[in-house]
C-alpha positions in Angstrom: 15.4 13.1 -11.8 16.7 9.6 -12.8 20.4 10.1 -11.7 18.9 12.4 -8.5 17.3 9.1 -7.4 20.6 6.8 -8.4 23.0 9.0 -7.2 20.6 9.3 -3.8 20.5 5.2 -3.7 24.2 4.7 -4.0 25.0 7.7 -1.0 22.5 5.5 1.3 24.1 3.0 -0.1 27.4 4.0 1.2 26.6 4.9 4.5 24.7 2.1 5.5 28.5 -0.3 4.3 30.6 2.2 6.1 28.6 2.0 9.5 29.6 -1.9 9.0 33.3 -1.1 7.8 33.7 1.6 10.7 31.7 -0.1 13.3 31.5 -3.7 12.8 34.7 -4.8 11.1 34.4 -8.5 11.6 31.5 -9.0 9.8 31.4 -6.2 6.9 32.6 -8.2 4.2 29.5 -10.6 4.3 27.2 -7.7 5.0 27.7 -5.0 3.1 27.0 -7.4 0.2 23.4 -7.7 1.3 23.6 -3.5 1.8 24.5 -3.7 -1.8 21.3 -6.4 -2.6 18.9 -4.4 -0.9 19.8 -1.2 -2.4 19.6 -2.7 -5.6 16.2 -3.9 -5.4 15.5 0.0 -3.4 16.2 0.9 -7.1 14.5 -2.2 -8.7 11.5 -1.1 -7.0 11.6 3.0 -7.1 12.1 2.8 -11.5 9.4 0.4 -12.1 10.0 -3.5 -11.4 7.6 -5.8 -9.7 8.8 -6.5 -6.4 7.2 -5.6 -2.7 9.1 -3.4 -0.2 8.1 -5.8 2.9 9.3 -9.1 0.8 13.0 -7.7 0.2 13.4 -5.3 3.9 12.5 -8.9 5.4 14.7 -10.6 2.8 17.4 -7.9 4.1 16.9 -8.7 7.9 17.1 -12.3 7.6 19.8 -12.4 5.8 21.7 -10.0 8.3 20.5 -11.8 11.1 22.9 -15.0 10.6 25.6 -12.7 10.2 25.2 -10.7 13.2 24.7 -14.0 15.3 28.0 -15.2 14.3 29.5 -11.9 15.0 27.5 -10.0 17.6 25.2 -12.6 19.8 27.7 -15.7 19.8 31.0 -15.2 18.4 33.2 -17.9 17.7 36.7 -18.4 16.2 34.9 -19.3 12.8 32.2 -18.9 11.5 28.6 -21.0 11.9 27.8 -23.5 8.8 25.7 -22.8 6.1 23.0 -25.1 7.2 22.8 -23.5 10.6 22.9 -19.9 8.9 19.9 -21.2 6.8 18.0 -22.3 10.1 18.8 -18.8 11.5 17.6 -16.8 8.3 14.3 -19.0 8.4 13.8 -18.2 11.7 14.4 -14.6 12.2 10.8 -13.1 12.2 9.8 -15.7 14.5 13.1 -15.0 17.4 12.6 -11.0 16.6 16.1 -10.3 17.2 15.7 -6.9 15.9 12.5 -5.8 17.6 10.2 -4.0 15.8 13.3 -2.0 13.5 12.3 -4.3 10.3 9.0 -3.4 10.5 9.6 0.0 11.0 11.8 -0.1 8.1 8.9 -1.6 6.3 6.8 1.7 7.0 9.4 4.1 6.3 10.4 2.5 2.4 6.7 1.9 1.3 5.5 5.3 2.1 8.5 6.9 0.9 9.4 5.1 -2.1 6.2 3.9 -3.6 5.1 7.9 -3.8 8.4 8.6 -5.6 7.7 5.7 -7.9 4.7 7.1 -9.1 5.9 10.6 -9.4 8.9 8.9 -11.7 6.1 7.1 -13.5 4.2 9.9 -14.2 7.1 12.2 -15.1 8.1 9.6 -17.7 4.1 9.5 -19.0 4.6 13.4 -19.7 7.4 13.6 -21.5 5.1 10.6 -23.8 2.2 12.8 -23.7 4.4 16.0 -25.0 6.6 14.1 -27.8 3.7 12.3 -29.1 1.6 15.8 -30.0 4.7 17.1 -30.9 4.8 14.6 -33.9 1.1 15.0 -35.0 0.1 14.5 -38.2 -2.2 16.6 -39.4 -4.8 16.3 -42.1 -5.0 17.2 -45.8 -8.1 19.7 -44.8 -5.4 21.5 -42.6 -3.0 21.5 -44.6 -5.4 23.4 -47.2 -6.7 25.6 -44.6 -3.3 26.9 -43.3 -2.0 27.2 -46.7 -4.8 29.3 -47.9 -4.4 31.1 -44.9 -1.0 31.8 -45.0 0.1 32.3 -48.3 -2.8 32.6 -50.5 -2.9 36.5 -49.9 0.6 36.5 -51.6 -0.5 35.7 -55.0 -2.6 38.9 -54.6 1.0 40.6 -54.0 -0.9 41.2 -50.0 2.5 39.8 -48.5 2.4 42.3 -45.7 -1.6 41.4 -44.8 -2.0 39.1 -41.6 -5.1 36.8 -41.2 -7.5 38.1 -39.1 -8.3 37.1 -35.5 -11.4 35.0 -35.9 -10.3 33.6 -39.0 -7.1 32.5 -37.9 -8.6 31.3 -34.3 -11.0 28.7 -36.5 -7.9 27.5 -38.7 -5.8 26.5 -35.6 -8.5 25.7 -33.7 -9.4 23.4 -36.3 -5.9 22.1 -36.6 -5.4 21.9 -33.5 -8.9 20.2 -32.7 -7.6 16.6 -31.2 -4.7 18.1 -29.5 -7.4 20.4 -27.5 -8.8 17.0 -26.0 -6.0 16.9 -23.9 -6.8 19.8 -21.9 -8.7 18.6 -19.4 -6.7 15.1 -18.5 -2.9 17.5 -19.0 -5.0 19.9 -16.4 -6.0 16.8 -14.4 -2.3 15.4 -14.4 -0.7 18.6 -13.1 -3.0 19.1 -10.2 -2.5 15.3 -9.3 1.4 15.6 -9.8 1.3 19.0 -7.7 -0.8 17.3 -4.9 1.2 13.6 -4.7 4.6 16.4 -4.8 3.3 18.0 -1.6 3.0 14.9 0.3 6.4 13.5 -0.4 8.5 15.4 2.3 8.9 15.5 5.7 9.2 12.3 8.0 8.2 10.0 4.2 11.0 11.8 2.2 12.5 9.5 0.5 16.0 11.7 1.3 15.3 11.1 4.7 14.4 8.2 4.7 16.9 6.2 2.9 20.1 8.3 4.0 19.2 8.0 7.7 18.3 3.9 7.2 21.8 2.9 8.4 20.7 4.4 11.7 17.8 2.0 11.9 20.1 -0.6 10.9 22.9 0.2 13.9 19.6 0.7 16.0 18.8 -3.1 15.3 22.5 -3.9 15.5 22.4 -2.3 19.0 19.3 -4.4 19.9 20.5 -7.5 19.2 23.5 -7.4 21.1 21.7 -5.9 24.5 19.8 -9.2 23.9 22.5 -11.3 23.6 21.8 -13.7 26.2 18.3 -14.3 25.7 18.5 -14.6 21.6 21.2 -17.1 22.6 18.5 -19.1 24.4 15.9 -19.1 21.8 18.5 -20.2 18.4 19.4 -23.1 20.7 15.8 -23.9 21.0 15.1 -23.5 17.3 18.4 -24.4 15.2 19.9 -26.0 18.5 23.9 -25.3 19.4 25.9 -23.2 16.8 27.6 -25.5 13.9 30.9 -24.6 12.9 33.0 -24.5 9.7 37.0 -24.7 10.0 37.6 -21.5 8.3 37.1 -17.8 8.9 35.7 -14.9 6.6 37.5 -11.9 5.6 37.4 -8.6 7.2 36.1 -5.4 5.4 37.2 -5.0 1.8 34.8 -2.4 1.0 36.2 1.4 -0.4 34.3 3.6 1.0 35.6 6.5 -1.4 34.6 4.3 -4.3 31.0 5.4 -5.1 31.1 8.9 -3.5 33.6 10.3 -5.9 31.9 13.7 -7.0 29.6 14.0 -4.6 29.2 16.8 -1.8 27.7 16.5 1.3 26.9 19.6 2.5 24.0 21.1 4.7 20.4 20.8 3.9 20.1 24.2 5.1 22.3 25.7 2.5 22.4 23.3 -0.7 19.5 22.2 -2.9 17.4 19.1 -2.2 15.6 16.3 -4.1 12.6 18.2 -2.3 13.1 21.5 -3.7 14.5 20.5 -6.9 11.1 18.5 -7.2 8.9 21.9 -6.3 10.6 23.9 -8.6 9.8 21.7 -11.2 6.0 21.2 -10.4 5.9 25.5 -10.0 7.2 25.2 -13.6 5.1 22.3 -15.2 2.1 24.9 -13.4 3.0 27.0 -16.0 1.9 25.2 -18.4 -1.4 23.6 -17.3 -3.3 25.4 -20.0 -1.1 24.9 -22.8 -3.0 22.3 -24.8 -6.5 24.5 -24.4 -5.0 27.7 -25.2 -2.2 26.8 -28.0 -4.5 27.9 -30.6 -5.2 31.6 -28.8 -1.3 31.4 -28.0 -0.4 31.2 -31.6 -3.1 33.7 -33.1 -3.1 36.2 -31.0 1.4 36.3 -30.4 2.4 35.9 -33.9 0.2 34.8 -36.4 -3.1 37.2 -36.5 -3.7 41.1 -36.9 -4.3 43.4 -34.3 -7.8 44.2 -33.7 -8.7 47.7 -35.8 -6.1 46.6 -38.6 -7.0 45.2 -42.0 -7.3 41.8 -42.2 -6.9 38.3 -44.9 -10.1 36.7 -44.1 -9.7 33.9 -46.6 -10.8 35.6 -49.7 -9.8 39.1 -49.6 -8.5 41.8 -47.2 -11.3 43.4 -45.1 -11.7 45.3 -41.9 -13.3 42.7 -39.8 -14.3 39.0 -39.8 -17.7 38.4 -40.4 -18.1 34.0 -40.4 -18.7 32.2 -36.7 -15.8 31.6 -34.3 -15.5 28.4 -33.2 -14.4 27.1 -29.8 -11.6 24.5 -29.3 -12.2 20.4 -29.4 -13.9 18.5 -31.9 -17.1 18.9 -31.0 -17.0 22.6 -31.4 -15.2 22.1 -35.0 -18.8 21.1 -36.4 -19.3 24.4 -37.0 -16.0 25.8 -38.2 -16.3 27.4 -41.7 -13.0 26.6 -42.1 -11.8 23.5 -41.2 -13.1 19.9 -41.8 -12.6 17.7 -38.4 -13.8 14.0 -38.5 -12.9 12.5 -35.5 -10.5 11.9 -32.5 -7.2 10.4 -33.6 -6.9 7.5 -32.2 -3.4 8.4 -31.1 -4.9 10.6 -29.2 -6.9 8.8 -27.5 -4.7 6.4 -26.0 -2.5 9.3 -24.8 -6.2 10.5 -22.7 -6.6 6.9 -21.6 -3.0 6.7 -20.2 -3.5 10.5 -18.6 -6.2 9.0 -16.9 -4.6 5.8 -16.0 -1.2 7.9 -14.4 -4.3 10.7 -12.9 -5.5 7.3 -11.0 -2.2 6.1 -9.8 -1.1 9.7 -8.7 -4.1 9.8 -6.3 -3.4 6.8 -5.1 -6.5 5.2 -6.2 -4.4 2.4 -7.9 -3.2 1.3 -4.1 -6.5 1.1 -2.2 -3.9 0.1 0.7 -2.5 3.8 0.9 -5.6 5.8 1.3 -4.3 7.9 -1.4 -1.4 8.4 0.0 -2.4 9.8 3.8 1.0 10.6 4.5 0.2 13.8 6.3 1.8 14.8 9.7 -1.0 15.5 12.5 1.4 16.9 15.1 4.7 17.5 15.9 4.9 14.4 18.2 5.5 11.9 15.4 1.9 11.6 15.0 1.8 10.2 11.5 -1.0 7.3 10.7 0.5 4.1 10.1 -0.8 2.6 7.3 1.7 0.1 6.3 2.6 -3.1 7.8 0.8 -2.8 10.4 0.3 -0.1 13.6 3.5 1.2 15.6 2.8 2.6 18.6 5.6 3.1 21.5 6.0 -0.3 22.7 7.1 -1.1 19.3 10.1 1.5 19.5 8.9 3.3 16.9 10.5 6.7 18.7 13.3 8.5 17.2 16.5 7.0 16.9 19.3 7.4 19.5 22.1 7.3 16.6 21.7 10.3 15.5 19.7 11.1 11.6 21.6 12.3 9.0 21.0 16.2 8.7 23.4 16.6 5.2 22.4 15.5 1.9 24.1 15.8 -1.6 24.6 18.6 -3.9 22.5 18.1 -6.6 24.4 19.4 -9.8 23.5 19.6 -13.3 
């Protein structure tokens, strides 16, 4: 999923520098840098850093609005001064020159990417949760228990005799004692990962979302130069007349080929998505949402124990039928196994149930009070999704679709 997500960031990536390369020549150069800031911290953010979605879309805007000034709104045959591009970036949010697109684009990144963030975070917590059991070390009464139970009928010359079914159900149980306290937090993890999976599509997809931003950005673009005359008027108030320097910046540079070598764009329709890769691996982690509880019955009963009706090692001798108390799985049911001696809960163990319930938390969205676990549900075909973030957008705020058309293709994902 890692490289999904990279190789998703760098196509946005891409388009959003090629709108400026194709569309807006003169001032590509200095802004597909910034394209290639904010992406990076897109990334920064979606794998785990520290840093808020509003603080570096705004960063993204202010810096583009200087650019677009000098380019767009009041060009000139070089370009504006540092200081006066400073004054500019300083007072974007305050002029507006992009409407309501920033915040907009505010909505759209923290719905869509904080979800996927988690789902990342919570991914990398399961592969912890199934190494770490994988590596167990078990105790010295297991160790006695199994080996009597395995290979103790042998020095009778019984190599052919399987344990019996109860007998071998309170060995592994009792082995397997701390490992069955993860059942209900693995169980508990799955549902949450299942139900944070089902929210992330639709108008939130991250897919969507980030391939079709260079349409908001050409949106604002658009905006800013039907207001031309007025955001004119308002600079001069604020940074007063336009301060210039005695040289000119290049044109576009950028290689548009560069980052989209091996990658298809082809039709959502027909190819595979982040979406449905993402559902066909929760509708195989589902598989497994017992396995921790029912390892022990998984083992006996597939390859270790007798069939029921067939003679049977009990521990001491070969008999028709088990006779002792069969224990259930966890430790506190190991109190009466006749078999094994539990003491306690490994410790390692339970940190792995603290962080289960730590990631349980942050998949329902309890750990971002702000997000109302997520509420990213559609209520209607109208665009009627609840605005949560930055703010409300209702139509005066332009918060329609977009006139530029949203990008219908996505990449092949390939193994």
């Amino acid at each position: 999923f890692i490289e999904t997500f990279e190789t998703l960031i760098r196509l946005a990536e891409n388009y959003t520098s090629t709108l400026f390369c194709n569309t807006y020549r003169n001032m590509a150069a200095e802004a597909t840098a910034y394209v290639q800031e904010f992406f990076t911290d897109v990334a920064l953010f979606l794998f785990g850093t520290d840093v808020s979605t509003e603080e570096f879309v705004n960063r993204f805007f202010d810096t583009l609005f200087p650019v677009v000034y000098n380019h767009v709104i009041n060009p000139g045959p070089t370009d504006i001064s540092m200081e006066y591009a400073e004054c500019l970036r300083m007072a974007r949010r305050d002029i507006r020159p992009f409407g309501s697109i920033p915040k907009k684009a505010i909505g759209q990144m923290g719905r869509s990417l904080l979800p996927s963030r988690a789902f990342l975070q919570a991914l990398n917590l399961g592969i912890e949760v199934i190494n770490t059991t994988d590596h167990l070390h078990f105790s010295k009464d297991c160790g006695r228990a199994l080996l009597r139970m395995q290979y103790c009928p042998h020095c009778q010359g019984l190599t052919l005799s399987k344990p019996c079914m109860g007998y071998c159900l309170n060995v592994i149980r009792g082995c397997l004692a701390n490992m069955a306290e993860v059942d209900l937090h693995w169980r508990g993890y799955i549902q949450s990962m299942e139900e944070l999976s089902s929210t992330m599509s639709g108008t939130y997809d991250i897919e969507h979302v980030l391939l079709n931003f260079h349409s908001l950005v050409n949106d604002a673009l658009k905006q800013a130069r039907v207001n031309g005359p007025e955001l004119s008027e308002q600079v001069n108030k604020v940074c007063g007349p336009p301060v210039r320097k005695p040289t000119q910046s290049p044109v576009c540079s950028f290689d548009q080929n560069k980052d989209n070598q091996g990658l298809k764009i082809v039709s959502r329709d027909s190819e595979e998505t982040l979406t449905s890769r993402r559902k066909e691996f929760i509708s195989h982690l589902r598989l497994y949402r017992a396995f921790y509880g029912g390892l022990a019955d998984e083992l006996c009963g597939n390859e270790l124990a007798a069939a029921d009706g067939l003679p049977c090692w009990n521990g001491e001798d070969v008999v028709r039928s088990y006779t002792h108390r069969v224990v259930g799985s966890g430790i506190r049911a190991q109190s009466a196994n006749p078999e094994v001696k539990v003491k306690g809960t490994d410790p390692v163990i339970s940190q792995i149930i603290d962080k289960l319930k730590h990631v349980i938390q942050l998949l329902q969205g309890k750990s971002f009070p702000k997000y109302h676990k997520w509420d990213f549900q559609q209520t209607g075909s109208g665009g009627g999704v609840d605005e949560q973030i930055s703010g409300d957008c209702d139509d005066e705020d332009g918060c329609g679709g977009s006139g530029s058309g949203e990008v219908k293709r996505v990449l092949k994902i390939t193994d």
